[in-house]
N, C-alpha and C positions, 0 to 999 in steps of 0.2 A: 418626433412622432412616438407616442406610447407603444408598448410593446404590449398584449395580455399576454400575462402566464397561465394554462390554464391548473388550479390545482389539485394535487396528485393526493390521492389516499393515505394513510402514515402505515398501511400495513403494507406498501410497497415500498423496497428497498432503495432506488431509486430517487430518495430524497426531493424536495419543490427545488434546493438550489441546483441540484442536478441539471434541473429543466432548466433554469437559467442561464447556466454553462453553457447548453447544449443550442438556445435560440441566440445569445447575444455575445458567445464568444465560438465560434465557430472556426475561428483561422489560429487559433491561441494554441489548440492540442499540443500543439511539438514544442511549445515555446513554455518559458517560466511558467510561475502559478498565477492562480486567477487576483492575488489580494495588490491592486497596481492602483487602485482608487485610492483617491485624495478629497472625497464625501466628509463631511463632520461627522463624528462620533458623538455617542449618546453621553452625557457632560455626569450622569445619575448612574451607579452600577444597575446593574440588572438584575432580576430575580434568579437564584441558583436552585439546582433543582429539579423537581415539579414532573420529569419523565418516569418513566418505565424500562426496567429489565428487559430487554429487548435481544434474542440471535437474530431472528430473522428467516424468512423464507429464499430459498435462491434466486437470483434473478437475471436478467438477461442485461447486457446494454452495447448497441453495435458487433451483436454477434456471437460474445464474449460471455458464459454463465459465472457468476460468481454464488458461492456457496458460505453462507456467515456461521459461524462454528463455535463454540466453545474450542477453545485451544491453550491451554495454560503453559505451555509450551513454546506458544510464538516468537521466534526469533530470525528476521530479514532486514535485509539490506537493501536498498534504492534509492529513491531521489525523494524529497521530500520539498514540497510549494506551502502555499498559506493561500488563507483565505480572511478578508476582513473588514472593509465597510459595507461592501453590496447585498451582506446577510447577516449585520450588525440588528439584533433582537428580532432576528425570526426564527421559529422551529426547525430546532435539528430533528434527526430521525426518529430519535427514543422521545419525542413531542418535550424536552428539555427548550429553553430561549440560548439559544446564540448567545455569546459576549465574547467579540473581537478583541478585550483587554485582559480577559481571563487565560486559565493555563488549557486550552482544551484543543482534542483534532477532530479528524475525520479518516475514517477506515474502510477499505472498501467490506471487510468480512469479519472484524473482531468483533462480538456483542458487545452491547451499548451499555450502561457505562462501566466501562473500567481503563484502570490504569495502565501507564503505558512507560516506560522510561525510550528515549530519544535520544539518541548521542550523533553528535555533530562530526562526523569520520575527519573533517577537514579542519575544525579546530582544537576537538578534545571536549567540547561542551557540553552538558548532558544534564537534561531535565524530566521532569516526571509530568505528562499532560493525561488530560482528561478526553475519554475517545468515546463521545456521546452523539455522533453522526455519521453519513455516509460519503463517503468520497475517498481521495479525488475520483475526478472523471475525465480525466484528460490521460492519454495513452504514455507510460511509461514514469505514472506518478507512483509511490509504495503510501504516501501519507500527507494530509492536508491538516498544518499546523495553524491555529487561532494565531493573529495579528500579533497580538504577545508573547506568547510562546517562539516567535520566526525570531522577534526581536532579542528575546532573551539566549536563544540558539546563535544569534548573528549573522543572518543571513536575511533580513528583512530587503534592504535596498538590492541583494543579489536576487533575490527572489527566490532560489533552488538552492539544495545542499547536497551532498551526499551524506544519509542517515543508518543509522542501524538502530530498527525495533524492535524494542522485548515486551513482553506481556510482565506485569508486574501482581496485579490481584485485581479484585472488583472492585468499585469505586463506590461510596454509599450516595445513597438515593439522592439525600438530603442537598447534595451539590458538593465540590469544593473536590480534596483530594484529600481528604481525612490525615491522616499519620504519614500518606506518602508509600504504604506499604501495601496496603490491602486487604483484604480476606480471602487468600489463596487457599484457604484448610476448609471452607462451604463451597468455594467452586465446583459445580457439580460437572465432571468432564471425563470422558472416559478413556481410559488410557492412550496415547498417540504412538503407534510404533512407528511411523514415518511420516515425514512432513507432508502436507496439505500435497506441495508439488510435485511429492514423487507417487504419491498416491495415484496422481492422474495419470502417467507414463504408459505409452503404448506393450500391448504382451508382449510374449516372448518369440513367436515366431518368425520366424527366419523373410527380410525383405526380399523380391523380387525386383521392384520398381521402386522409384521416388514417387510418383503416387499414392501407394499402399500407405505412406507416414503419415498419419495426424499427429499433429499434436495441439488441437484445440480444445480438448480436452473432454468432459460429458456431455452427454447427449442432454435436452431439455426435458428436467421431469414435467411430472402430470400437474396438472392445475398451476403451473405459475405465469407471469404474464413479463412482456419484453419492451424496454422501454428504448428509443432510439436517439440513445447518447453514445458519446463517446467512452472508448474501452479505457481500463485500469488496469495497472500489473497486478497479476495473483504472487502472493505472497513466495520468499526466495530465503531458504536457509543462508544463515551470514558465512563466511570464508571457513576453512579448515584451522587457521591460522588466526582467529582471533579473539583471544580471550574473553571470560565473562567478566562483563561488568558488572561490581556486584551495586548492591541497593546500600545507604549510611543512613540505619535507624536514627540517628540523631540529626540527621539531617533536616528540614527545612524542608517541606515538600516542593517547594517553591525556590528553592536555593538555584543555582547555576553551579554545577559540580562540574570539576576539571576531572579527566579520565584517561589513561594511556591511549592511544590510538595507534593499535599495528596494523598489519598489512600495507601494504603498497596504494591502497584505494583508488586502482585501477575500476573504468568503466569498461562494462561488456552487455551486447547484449545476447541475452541466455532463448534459442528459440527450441529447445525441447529438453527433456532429462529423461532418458531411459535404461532399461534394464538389460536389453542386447546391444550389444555393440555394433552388429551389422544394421540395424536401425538408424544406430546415431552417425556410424558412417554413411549412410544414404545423404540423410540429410546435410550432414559438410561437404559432398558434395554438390548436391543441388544450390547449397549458399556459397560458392565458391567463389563466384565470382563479384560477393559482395566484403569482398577484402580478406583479411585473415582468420582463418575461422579454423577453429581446434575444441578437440573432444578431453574435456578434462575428466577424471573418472575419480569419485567420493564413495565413500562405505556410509550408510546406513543401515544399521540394527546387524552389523554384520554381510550388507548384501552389496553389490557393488552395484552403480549408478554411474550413466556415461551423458554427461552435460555437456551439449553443442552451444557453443559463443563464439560469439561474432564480436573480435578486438583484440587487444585493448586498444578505445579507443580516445580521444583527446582530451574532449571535454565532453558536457551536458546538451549541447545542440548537437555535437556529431553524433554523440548518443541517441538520442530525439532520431536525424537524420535515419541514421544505421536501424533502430526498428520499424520504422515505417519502410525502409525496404522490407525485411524480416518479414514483414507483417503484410505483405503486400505476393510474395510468395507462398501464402496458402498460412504461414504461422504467425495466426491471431491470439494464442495465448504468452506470445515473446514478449519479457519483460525486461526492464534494465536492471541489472544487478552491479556492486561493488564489493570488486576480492582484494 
């Protein structure tokens, strides 16, 4: 039986394959990424190209507001899926064509298109893709890799990886990934004194109750509209501990570059970061009894930051598992991070 889709405006964030996700895979959220189809592929490249410079307006999806940014800055860690026959030459967000063989993702908040470098936490792997649409949409995703790019990272038949993303420069119009570097020096972006996620951090005043805590973050501005998909993690600075990776001008935009990989690449999941302390003890306790839960404390710009996680914990399903509790206790903007 045909399913309609019906289709969505491109000035909504929310992408057509969004919809798709959200009618014909509904039980998938906690599980791998959507690209599991074995559909033929298109045999003729496709045309590259052809979009618009695109941030975006914020948008809603199951509750969740996401906010698309200039960020020249970007640098998080999560879990990373693909996506690639079921949207094999249809429009991505910034109205570009899809090609599941090309080096490209999906974002839930970086402007369209620009580069991104990808490093594979689990084997050292690390590519530079093209981030010209919107996603994932499935709860506890950080990045949805093109078919080719999953393949070149190595994690195609696993479906999932643990990933760390950098924002590299803007990507030209024209299509492709130009030199691989960018044009970081016309990005127009205004200075970032703290990450996207601590920005959102509850004030300073002193808790009472375990009710008083949100941490789902802004309120819905004016004029946007709310589509009923499934939630994505907002972006998570990478560990204390782990080096930058830098970019090799001579490189091969399209190379597969080998990369030291520290830390432990430990999963957790992260359900608030704030600036008091009696805050983020409310909240460990309220999650208590969802395993081991500890308040790690990071300096930004100088200030300190008390990040509540839940773990560490096994793999990528108990991960899955452990936010949907998380997330079921009132914190809907809890994402999966790897330190």
């Amino acid at each position: 039986m045909s399913v309609s889709i019906p289709r969505m405006d491109r000035r909504c964030q929310a992408a057509p394959r969004a919809l798709i996700y959200a009618v014909l895979f509904p039980l998938a959220l906690s599980l791998a990424a959507c690209g599991t189809s074995t559909s033929s592929q298109s045999p003729a490249p496709l045309k590259t190209g052809g979009g618009i410079y695109k941030v975006g307006n914020p948008y809603q999806i199951a509750g969740i507001w996401y906010y698309p940014h200039e960020d020249d800055k970007y640098d998080a860690t999560g879990i990373a899926s693909w996506y690639g026959p079921q949207f094999h030459g249809k429009q991505t967000a910034n109205g570009e064509i899809f090609d599941q063989n090309a080096m490209t993702a999906a974002h839930p908040t970086l402007p369209m298109p620009v580069l991104a470098r990808v490093t594979n936490l689990e084997n050292g792997k690390s590519i530079i893709v093209r981030i010209n649409d919107r996603g994932p949409f499935a709860a506890g995703r950080e990045i949805d890799l093109s078919k080719h790019a999953a393949e070149q990272l190595g994690f195609m038949t696993k479906g999932t990886a643990k990933v760390r993303v950098q924002y590299v420069g803007r990507a030209p119009l024209e299509g492709g990934l130009g030199d691989g570097r960018g044009v970081a020096e016309s990005f127009i972006a205004p200075r970032v004194d703290t990450p996207p996620e601590e920005r959102r951090v509850e004030g300073t005043a002193p808790v009472t109750k375990v009710a008083t805590v949100a941490t789902a973050g802004l309120p819905p501005p004016a004029g946007t509209v709310s589509a009923p998909l499934a939630s994505a993690p907002a972006p998570t600075p990478p560990a204390s501990n782990m080096d930058p990776i830098p970019d090799n001008p001579a490189a091969r935009p399209e190379t597969v570059q080998r990369v030291p990989v520290t830390g432990t690449g430990n999963l957790y999941v992260q359900a608030g970061s704030f600036q008091n302390l009696q805050n983020a003890e409310s909240v460990r306790q309220q999650l208590a009894g969802l395993g081991r839960v500890e308040i790690q404390t990071t300096m930004v710009d100088g200030t300190s930051f008390y990040r509540v996680r839940v773990g560490p914990l096994s793999d990528i399903p108990a991960a899955d598992s452990s936010l949907q509790n998380v997330i079921a206790q009132g914190h809907k903007g809890a994402r999966i991070v790897v330190d």
